[in-house]
Structures are given as structure tokens and as C-alpha cells.
C-alpha positions in Angstrom: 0.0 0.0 0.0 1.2 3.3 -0.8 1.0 5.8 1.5 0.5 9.6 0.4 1.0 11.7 3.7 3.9 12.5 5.4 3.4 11.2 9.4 5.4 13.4 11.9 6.6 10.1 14.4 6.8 12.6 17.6 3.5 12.8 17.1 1.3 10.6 18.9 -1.6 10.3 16.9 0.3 10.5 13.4 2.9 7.8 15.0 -0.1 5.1 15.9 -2.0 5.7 12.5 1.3 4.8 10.2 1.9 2.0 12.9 -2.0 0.4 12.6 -1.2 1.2 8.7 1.8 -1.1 8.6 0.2 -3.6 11.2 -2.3 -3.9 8.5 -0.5 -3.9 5.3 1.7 -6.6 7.1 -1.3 -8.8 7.6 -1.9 -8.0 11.2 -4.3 -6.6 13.6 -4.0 -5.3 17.1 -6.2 -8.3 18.5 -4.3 -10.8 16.6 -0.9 -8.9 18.4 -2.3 -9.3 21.7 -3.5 -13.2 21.1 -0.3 -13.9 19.8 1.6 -11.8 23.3 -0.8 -13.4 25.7 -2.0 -9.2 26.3 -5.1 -7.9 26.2 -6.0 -5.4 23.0 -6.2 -2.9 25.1 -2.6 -3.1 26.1 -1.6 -3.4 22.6 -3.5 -0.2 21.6 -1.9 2.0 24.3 1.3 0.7 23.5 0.5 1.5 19.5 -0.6 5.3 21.3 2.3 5.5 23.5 -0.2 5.8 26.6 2.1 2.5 27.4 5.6 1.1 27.4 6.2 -2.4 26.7 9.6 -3.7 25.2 7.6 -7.2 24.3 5.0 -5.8 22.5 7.2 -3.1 20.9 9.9 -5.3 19.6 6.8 -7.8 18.3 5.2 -5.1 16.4 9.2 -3.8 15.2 9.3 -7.2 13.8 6.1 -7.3 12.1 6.7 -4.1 10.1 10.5 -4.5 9.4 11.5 -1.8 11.0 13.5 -0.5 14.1 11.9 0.0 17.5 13.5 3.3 17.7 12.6 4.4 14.3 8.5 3.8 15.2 9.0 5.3 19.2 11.4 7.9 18.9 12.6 7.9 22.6 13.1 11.8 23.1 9.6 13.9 23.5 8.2 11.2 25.2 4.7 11.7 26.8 4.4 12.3 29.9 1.7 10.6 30.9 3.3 7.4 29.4 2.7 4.3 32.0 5.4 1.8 32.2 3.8 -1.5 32.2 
């Protein structure tokens, strides 16, 4: 799929759209991550929204997309209200 916006990644909201956009051009869904993780989907869309910090369920959804976890969470500008789970 190509994609014809640009998506600012310290963004929040324009960081979780690309990411559910790759999830799904890979073949995945959110509910299908958090089968797969033992999670519920609600863990796996705050983690998508940055509301939540998982290594696990970053790195999974890294993998699925082909692309760094760095690159899809920038680490500076990170949200505040960010919970560490």
C-alpha cells in the first residue's frame, strides 16, 4: 500500500496511524498482536498510542513491520503521561 502523507513520528496520533497502517499492510491486527503476546488489546493499543511502554509488544510489532523500534518510538519527546507497564 502506498502511502500519500507525510506522518510526523513525535506525534502521537500521526505515530499510531502509520503504525496500525503497517500492522495492517503486514497482515496484522491489534487483536491478533495481543493473542499472539498473551496481552489484552487494550494493552496493545496503548502501547500502538504511546499511553504505554512495553519492550515485548514493541519489539513484536518492530518485527512485524521491518522496522527498528527506535525508528517507530522515537525515545526523546516522550509523553508524559506514558505508564510503564
Amino acid at each position: 500500500m502506498r502511502i500519500n502523507r507525510i506522518f510526523d513520528m513525535h506525534d502521537p496520533v500521526d505515530r499510531a496511524d502509520l503504525i496500525r497502517l503497517k500492522l495492517r499492510d503486514a497482515g496484522f491486527t491489534a487483536a491478533q498482536i495481543a493473542e499472539e503476546l498473551d496481552v489484552s488489546r487494550t494493552t496493545v493499543g496503548d502501547v500502538i498510542c504511546s499511553r504505554r511502554s512495553s519492550r515485548r509488544i514493541r519489539q513484536f510489532i518492530a518485527d512485524q513491520v521491518d522496522h527498528q523500534v527506535d525508528v517507530l518510538w522515537p525515545r526523546h519527546r516522550k509523553n508524559k503521561n506514558e505508564e510503564l507497564i
